[in-house]
C-alpha positions in Angstrom: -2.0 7.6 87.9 -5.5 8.0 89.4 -7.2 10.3 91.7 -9.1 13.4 92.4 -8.8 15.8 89.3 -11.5 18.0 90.8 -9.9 20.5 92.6 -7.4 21.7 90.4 -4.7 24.0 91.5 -4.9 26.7 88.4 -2.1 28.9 90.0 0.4 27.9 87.1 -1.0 28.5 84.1 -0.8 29.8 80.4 2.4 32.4 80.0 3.9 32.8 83.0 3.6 28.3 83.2 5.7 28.5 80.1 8.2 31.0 81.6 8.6 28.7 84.9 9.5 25.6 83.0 11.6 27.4 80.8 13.7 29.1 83.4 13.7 26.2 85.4 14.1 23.1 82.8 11.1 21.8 84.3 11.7 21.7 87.7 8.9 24.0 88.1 5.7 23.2 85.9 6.9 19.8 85.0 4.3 18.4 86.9 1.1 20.3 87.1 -1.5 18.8 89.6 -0.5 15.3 89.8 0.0 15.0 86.3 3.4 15.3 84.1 3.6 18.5 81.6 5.5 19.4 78.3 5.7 22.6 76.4 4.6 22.2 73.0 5.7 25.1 70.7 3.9 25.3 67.1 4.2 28.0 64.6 0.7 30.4 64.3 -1.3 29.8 61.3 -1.6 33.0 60.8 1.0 35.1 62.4 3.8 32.3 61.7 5.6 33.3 64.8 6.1 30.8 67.6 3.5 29.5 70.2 4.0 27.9 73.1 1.4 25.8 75.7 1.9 23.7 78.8 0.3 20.6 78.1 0.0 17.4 80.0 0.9 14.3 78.2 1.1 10.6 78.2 4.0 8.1 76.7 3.2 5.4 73.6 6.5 4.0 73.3 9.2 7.3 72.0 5.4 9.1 71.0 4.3 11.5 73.0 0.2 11.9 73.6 -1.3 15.1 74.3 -4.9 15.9 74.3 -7.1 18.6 72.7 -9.5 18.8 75.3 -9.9 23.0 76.2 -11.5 21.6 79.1 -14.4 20.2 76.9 -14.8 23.3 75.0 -16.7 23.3 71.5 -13.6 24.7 69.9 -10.2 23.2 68.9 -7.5 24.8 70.8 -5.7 27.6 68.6 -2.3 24.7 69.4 -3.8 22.2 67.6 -5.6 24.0 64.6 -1.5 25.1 64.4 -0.8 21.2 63.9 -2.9 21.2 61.6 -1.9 23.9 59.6 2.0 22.5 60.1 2.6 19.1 61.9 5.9 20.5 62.4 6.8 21.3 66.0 8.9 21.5 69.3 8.9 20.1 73.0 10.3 20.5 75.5 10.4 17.7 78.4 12.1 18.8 81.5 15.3 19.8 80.5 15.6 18.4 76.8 14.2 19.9 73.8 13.7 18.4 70.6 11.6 18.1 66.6 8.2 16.5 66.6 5.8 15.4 63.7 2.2 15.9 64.8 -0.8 13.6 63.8 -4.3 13.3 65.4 -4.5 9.9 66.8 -6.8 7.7 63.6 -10.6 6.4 64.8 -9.0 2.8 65.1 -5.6 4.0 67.4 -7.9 6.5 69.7 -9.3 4.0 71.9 -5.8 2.7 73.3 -4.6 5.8 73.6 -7.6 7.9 75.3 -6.9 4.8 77.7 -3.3 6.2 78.3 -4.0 10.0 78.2 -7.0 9.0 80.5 -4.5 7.8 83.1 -2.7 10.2 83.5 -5.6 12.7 83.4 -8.7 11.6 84.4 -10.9 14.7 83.6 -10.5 14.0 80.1 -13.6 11.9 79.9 -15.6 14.4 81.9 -14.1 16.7 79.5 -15.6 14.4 76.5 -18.9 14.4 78.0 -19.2 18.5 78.0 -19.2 18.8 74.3 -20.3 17.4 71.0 -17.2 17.6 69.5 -15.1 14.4 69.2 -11.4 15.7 71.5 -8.7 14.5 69.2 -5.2 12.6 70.6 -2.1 13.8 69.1 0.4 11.9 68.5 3.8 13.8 68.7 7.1 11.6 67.0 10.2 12.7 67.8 11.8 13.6 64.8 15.5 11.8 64.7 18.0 14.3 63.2 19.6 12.3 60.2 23.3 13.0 60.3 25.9 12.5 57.0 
């Protein structure tokens, strides 16, 4: 998808995002100006309780990519310093929920996949040019229950 990222609609956002496309498997929040959304839910490094952000994401095959971007801000987002902590984590796409293993995207992956992430969300290279830090791409695999 391309187009105009630069009037963004920030009317859904943070908590009460998470709470629409909870109570609504999706329907609401799912896709969040133009671009298609999953709650990512990681366990605090600190307080080990559960937290949960709207992200938008791209598709690699079954991986899903999100982006640690905090709009270009010099800080990793508290989500992904999580990840880091424990690659261990939940989504939720729409109406299904399922296991993910987290890893940031290596130097020799990240250019074909900022290339995906990038087209579905444009901004992230304008995001890339407000800050020295290098944005990481996560890589989140579905973890496949292994039954008997």
């Amino acid at each position: 998808m391309t187009g105009d990222h630069t009037n963004v609609d920030y009317s859904l956002l943070g908590d009460e995002h998470v709470r629409r496309y909870r109570e609504t498997d999706g329907e609401v929040g799912y896709v969040w100006n133009g671009a298609p959304t999953l709650l990512l839910t990681t366990t605090g490094r600190r307080s080990g309780a559960p937290r949960t952000a709207p992200l938008i994401f791209g598709r690699d095959g079954d991986d899903l990519l999100v982006v640690a971007s905090v709009g270009g801000s010099p800080k990793h987002p508290a989500w992904y310093l999580n990840l880091q902590s424990d690659p261990r984590a939940s989504v939720q796409v729409k109406a299904e929920r399922f296991a993910v293993e987290a890893h940031t995207a290596s130097a020799d992956d990240k250019p074909r996949l900022w290339q995906i992430v990038n087209e579905v969300w444009p901004n992230y290279d304008v995001y890339q040019s407000r800050t020295d830090r290098v944005i990481p791409v996560v890589v989140l695999t579905p973890v496949r229950s292994s039954v008997g």
